[in-house]
C-alpha positions as CSV (number, residue, x, y, z in Angstrom):
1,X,-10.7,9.1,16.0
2,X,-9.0,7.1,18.9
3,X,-7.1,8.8,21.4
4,X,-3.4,8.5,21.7
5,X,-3.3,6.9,25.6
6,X,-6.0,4.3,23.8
7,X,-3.2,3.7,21.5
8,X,-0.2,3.3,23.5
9,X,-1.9,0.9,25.5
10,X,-2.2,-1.8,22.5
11,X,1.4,-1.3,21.8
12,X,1.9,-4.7,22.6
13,X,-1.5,-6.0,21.1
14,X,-1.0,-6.4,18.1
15,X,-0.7,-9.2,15.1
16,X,2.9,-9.6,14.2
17,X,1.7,-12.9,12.5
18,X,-0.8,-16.3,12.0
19,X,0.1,-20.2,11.8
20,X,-3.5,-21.0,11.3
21,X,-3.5,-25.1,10.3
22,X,-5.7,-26.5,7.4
23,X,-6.2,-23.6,5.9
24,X,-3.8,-23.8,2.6
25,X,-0.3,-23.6,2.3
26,X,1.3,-20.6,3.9
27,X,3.5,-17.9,2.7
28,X,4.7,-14.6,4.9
29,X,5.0,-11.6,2.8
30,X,6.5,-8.4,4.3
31,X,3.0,-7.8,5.9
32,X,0.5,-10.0,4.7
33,X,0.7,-13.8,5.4
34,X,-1.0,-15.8,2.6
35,X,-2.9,-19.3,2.9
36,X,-3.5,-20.7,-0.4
37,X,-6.0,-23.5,-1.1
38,X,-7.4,-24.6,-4.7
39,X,-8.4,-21.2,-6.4
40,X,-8.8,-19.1,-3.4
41,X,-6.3,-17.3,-1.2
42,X,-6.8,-16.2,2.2
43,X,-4.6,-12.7,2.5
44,X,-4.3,-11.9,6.6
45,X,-3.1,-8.4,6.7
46,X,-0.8,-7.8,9.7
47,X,0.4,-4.8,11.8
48,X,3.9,-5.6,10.3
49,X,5.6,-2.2,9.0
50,X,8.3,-2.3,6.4
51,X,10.0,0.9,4.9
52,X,12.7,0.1,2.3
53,X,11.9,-3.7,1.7
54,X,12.5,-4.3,5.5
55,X,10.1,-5.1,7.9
56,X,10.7,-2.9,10.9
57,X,8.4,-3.6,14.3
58,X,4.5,-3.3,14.1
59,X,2.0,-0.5,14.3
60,X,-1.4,-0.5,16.6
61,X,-4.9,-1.1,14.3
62,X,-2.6,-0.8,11.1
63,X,-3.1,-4.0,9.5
64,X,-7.6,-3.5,9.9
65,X,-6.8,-0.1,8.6
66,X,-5.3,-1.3,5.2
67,X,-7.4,-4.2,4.6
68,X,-10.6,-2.3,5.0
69,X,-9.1,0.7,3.1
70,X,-9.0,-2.1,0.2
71,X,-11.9,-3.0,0.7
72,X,-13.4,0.2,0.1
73,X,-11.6,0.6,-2.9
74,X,-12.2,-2.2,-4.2
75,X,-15.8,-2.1,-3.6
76,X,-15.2,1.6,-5.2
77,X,-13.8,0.7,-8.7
78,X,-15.0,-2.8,-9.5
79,X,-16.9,-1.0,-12.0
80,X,-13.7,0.5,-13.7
81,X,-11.6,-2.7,-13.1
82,X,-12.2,-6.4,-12.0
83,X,-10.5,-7.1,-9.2
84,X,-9.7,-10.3,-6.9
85,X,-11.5,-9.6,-4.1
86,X,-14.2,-12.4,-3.1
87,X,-15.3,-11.9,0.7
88,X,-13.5,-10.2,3.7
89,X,-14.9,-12.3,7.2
90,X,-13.1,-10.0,9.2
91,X,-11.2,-6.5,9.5
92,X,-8.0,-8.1,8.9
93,X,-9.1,-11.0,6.6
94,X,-9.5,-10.6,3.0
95,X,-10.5,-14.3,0.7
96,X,-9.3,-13.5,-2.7
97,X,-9.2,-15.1,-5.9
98,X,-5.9,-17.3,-6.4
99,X,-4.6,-15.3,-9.4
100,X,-0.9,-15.8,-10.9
101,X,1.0,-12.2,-10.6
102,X,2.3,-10.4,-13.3
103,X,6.1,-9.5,-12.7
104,X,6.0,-6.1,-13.0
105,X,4.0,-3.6,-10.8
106,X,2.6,-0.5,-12.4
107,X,3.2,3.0,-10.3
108,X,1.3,5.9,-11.3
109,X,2.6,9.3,-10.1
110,X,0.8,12.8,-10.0
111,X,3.2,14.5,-7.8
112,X,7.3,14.9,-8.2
113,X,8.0,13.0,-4.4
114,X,9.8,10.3,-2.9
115,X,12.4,8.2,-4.9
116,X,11.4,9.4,-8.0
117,X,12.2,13.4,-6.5
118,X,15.6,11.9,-5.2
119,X,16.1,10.0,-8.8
120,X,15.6,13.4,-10.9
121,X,17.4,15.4,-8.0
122,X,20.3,13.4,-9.1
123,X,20.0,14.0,-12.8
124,X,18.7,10.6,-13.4
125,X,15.8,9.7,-15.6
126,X,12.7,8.0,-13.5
127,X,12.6,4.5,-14.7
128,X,13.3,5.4,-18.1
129,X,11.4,9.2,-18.5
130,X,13.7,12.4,-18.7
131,X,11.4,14.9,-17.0
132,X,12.1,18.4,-18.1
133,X,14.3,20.6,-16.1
134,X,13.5,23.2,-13.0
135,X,11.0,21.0,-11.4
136,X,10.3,21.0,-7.5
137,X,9.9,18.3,-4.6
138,X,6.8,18.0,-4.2
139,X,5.8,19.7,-7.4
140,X,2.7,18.6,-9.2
141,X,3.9,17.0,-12.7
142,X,2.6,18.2,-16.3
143,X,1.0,15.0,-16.6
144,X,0.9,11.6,-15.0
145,X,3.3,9.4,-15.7
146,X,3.7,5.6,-15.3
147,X,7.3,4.0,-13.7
148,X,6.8,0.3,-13.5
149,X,9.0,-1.7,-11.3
150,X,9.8,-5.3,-11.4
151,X,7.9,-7.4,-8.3
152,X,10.5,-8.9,-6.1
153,X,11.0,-11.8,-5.3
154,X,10.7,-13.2,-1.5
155,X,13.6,-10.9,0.5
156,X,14.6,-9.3,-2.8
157,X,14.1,-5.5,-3.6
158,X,11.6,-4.2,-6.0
159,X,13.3,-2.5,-8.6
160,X,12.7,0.3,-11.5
161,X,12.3,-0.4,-14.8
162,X,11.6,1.2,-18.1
163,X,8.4,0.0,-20.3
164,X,11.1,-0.2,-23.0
165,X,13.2,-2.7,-21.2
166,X,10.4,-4.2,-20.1
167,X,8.8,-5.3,-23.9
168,X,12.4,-5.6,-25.0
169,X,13.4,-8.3,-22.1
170,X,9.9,-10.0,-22.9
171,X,9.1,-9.7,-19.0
172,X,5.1,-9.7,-19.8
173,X,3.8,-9.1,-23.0
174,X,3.1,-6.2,-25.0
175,X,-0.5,-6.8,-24.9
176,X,-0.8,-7.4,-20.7
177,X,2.1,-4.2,-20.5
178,X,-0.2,-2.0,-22.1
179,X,-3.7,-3.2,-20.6
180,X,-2.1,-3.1,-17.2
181,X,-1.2,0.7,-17.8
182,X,-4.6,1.8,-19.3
183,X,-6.4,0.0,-16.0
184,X,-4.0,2.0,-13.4
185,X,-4.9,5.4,-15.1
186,X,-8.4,4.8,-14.8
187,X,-8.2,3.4,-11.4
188,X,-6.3,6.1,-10.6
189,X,-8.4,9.0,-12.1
190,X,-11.2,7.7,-10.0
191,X,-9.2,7.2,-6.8
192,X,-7.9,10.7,-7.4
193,X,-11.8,11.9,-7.8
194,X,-13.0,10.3,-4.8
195,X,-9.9,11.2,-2.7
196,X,-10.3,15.3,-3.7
197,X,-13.7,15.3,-2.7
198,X,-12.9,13.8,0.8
199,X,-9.8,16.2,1.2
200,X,-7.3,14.5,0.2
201,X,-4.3,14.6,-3.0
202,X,-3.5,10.8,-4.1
203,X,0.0,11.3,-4.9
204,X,1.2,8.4,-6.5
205,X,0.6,4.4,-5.7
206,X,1.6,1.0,-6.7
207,X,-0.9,-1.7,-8.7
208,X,-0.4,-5.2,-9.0
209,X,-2.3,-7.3,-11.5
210,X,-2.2,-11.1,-11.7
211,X,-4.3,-13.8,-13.8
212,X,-7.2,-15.8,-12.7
213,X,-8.6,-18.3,-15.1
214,X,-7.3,-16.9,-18.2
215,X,-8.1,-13.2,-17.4
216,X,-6.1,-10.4,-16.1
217,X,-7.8,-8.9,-12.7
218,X,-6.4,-5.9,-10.1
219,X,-5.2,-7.5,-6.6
220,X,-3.1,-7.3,-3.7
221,X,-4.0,-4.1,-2.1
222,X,-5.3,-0.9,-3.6
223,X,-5.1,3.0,-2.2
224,X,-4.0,2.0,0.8
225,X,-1.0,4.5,3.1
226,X,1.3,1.1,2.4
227,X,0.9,1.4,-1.6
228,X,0.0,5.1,-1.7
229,X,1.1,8.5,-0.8
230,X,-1.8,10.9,0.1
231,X,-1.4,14.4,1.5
232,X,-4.2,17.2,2.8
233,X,-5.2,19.1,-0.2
234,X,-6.1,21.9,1.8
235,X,-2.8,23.0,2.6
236,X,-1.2,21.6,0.2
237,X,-0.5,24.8,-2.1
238,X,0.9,27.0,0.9
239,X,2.6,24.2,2.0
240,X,4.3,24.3,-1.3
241,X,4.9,27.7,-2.0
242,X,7.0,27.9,1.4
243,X,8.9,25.3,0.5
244,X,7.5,23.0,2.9
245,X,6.6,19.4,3.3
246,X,2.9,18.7,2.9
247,X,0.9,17.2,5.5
248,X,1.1,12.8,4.9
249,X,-1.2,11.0,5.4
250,X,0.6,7.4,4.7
251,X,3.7,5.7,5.2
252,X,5.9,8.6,4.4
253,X,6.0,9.8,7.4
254,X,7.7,6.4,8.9
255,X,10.4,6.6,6.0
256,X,11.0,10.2,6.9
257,X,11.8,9.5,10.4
258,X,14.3,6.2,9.2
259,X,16.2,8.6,6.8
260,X,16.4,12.1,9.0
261,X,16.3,10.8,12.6
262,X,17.9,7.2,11.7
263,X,19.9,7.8,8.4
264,X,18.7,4.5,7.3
265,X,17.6,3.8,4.0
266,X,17.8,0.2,3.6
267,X,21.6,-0.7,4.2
268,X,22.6,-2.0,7.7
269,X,20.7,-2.6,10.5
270,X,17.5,-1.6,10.9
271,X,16.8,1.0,13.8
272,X,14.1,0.0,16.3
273,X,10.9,2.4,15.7
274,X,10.3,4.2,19.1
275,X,6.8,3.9,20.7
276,X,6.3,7.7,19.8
277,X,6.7,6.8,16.0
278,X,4.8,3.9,16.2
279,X,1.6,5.8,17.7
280,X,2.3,8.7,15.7
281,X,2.2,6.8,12.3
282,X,-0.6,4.4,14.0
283,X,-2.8,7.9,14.1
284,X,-1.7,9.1,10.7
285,X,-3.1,5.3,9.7
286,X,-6.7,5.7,10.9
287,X,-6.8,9.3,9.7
288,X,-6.0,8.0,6.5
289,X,-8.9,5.4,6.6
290,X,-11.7,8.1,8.3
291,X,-11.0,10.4,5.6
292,X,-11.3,8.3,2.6
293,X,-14.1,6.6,3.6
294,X,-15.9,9.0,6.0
295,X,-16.7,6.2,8.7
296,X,-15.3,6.1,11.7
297,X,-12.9,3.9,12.6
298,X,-13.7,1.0,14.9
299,X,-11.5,-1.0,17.0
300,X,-11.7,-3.8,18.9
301,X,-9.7,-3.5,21.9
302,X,-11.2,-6.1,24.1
303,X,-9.9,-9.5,22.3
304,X,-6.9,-10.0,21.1
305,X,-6.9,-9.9,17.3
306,X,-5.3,-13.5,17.1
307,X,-8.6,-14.8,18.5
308,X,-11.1,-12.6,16.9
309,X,-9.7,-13.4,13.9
310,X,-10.1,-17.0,14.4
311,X,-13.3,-16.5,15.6
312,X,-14.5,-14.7,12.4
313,X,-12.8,-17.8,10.1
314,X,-14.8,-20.2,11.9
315,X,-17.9,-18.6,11.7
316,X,-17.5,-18.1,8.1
317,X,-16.5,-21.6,7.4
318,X,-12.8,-20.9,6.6
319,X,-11.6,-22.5,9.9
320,X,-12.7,-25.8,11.4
């Protein structure tokens, strides 16, 4: 585990973004900027953070954490679902196949948390399920259930929807709809597996699905503290029973700190993470990554990531 001093003193090294040249056409995502060329995609995972659709500052290490967290999983449930992934030349650096997204993204959720908690705290269904009175935050549900949103579009939000609406707006076919929500359960049951035995609770996450030459794959990211929520299962249950938040593992704790410390959920200006945050949530990040894949986290502090990144494309061929 790195120290925190080693931390704070890449504060300012980090990858806030690439213009690499004759690579493919680029696209910037919240955190990932995307080269496309023929049937491939190069997907370079930044240190960008967003919370709430809105990119907020970057974190130290964050951007090798997720893309070798999906790379783990990947590797981990290829056998359960086919997925996009093709070679990763370096930390940050994942070559993918060029698939065409579906429109909706499926979220499976174990645990009654974030905006789904503050969606039944109101009364409201969550995307389209009435959940049964008396619940808890934080309570595990009676069953899994599936809220799919619909995948924004560049500087839009991502937004709930019902399966209903859904098939009846003919976003995606019936078909694709349900293949995409048989997939995520599975992936999920085996994240969740893999995740208990390493001491951890996945809590809920987001999967995307695309095509690629006529069949439908898993992409994007997978398990990872940007499209997941994981807590410590140890203390989960006393946590709980005292009415206390459990111990986050993931991106959480960012968005906790916008809405209590910053009242910020979106609207307005965004607030400028403080360097405390930053190398708090940078810490929670690699935690995350050690404990799912028990490996040790190794960074590179003596480059800058810019040029070992470029370093790495050349010597695979991807950069001239």
């Amino acid at each position: 585990m790195l120290s925190r001093d080693l931390i704070k003193k890449q504060l300012n090294n980090t990858l806030e973004k690439t213009d690499f040249e004759g690579i493919g056409s680029r696209y910037q995502g919240k955190v990932r900027d995307n080269y496309t060329k023929g049937n491939r995609r190069m997907l370079i995972t930044t240190d960008r953070i967003s919370a709430f659709d809105v990119v907020l500052g970057t974190i130290p290490f964050k951007g090798q954490v997720l893309n070798q967290i999906s790379e783990y999983w990947f590797d981990k449930t290829k056998d359960v679902a086919e997925n996009h992934v093709i070679d990763v030349p370096d930390p940050n650096v994942t070559i993918a196949k060029l698939c065409k997204p579906y429109p909706v993204e499926i979220v499976v959720r174990c645990y009654l948390t974030g905006s789904a908690w503050r969606d039944y705290e109101k009364g409201n269904s969550v995307s389209g399920i009435r959940l049964k009175s008396g619940l808890k935050k934080n309570e595990k549900l009676p069953e899994l259930i599936i809220t799919p949103s619909t995948k924004a579009e560049q500087g839009t939000h991502d937004l709930p929807i019902s399966k209903e609406e859904i098939l009846k707006r003919n976003i995606i076919s019936k078909n694709i709809y349900e293949w995409m929500e048989e997939l995520s359960l599975k992936v999920f049951e085996k994240g969740s597996k893999i995740a208990a035995k390493n001491g951890l609770l996945l809590v809920d996450t987001k999967y995307e699905f695309g095509e690629f030459e006529g069949s439908p794959i898993l992409m994007d990211e997978l398990h990872t503290p940007d499209s997941s929520r994981f807590w410590i299962k140890k203390s989960y249950k006393s946590r709980f029973n005292k009415g206390l938040d459990p111990e986050m593992l993931d991106k959480e704790y960012v968005r906790q700190w916008l809405i209590k410390e910053r009242n910020f959920m979106g609207r307005g200006k965004a607030p400028e993470i403080t360097d405390e945050v930053k190398i708090e949530a940078a810490l929670r990040y690699i935690r995350t990554y050690e404990q799912i894949t028990g490996k040790r986290f190794k960074a590179d502090v003596k480059m800058p990531i810019l040029k070992r990144i470029e370093n790495n494309l050349k010597k695979g061929g991807y950069l001239k």
